[in-house]
C-alpha positions in Angstrom: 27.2 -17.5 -96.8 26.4 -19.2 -99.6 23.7 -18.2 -102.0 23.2 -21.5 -103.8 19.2 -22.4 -103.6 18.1 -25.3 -101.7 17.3 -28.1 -103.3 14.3 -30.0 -101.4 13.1 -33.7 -102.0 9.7 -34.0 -100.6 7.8 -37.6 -100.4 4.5 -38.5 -100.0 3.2 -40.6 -97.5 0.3 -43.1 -98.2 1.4 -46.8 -97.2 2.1 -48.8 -100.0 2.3 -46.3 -102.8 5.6 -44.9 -101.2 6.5 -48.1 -103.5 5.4 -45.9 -106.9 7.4 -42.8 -105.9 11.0 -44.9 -105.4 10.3 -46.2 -108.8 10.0 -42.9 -110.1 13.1 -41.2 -108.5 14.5 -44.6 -109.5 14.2 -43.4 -113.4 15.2 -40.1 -112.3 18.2 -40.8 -110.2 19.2 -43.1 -113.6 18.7 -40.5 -115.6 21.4 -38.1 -113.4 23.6 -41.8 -113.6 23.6 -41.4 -117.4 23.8 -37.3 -117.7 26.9 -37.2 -115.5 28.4 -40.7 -116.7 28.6 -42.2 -113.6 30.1 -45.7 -112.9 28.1 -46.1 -109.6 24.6 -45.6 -108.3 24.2 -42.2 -107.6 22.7 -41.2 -104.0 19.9 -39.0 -103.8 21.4 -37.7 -100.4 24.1 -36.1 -102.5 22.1 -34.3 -104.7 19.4 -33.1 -102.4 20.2 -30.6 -99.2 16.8 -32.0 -97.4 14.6 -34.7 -97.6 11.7 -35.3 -95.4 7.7 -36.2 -95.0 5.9 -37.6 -93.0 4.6 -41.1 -92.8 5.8 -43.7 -95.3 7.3 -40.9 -97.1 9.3 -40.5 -93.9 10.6 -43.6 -93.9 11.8 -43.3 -96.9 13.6 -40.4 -96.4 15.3 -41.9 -93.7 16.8 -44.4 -95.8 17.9 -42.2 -98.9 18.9 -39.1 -96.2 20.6 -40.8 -92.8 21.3 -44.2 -94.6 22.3 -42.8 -97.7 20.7 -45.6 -100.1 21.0 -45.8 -103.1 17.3 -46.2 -105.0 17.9 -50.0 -105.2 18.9 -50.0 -101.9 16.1 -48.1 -100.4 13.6 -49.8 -102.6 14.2 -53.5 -101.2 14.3 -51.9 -97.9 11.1 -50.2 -98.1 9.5 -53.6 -99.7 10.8 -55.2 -96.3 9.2 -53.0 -93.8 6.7 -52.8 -95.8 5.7 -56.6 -95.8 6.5 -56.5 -91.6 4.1 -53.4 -91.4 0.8 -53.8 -94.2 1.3 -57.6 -94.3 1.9 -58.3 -91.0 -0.1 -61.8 -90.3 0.7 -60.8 -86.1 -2.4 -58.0 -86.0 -4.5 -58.0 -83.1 
């Protein structure tokens, strides 16, 4: 068995403000890009063993864990579910 520690990503939920925290792992995933000298977007799914929450936060999870995003990637995909579920004109 392995004894390397687990290394958790935890998100917040809170609707739209799931926005502020992908900007912020944004500058962090940037700062691994530049540490380690890589050519390519690094993925947060592999650097972290688990990433979950609930809510917004779960969403995106779902798209830096199971899609493997990159931060870009994730971010314009948040911003589009987003707009279908806070802006959504279609309300009843």
């Amino acid at each position: 068995m392995d004894n390397k520690p687990l290394c958790l990503l935890a998100l917040d939920g809170g609707g739209i403000r799931g926005l502020s925290e992908l900007l912020i792992l944004e500058e962090i995933m940037g700062r691994v890009k530049h540490d380690l000298d890589m050519a390519d977007d690094p993925l947060p799914a592999d650097f972290f063993d688990l990433i979950g929450r609930t809510s917004t936060g779960g969403l995106i999870a779902l798209l830096l864990g199971r899609a493997r995003l990159s931060i870009p990637e994730a971010r314009k995909g948040y911003v589009r579910i987003a707009k279908e579920i806070f802006f959504s004109q279609n309300l009843p």
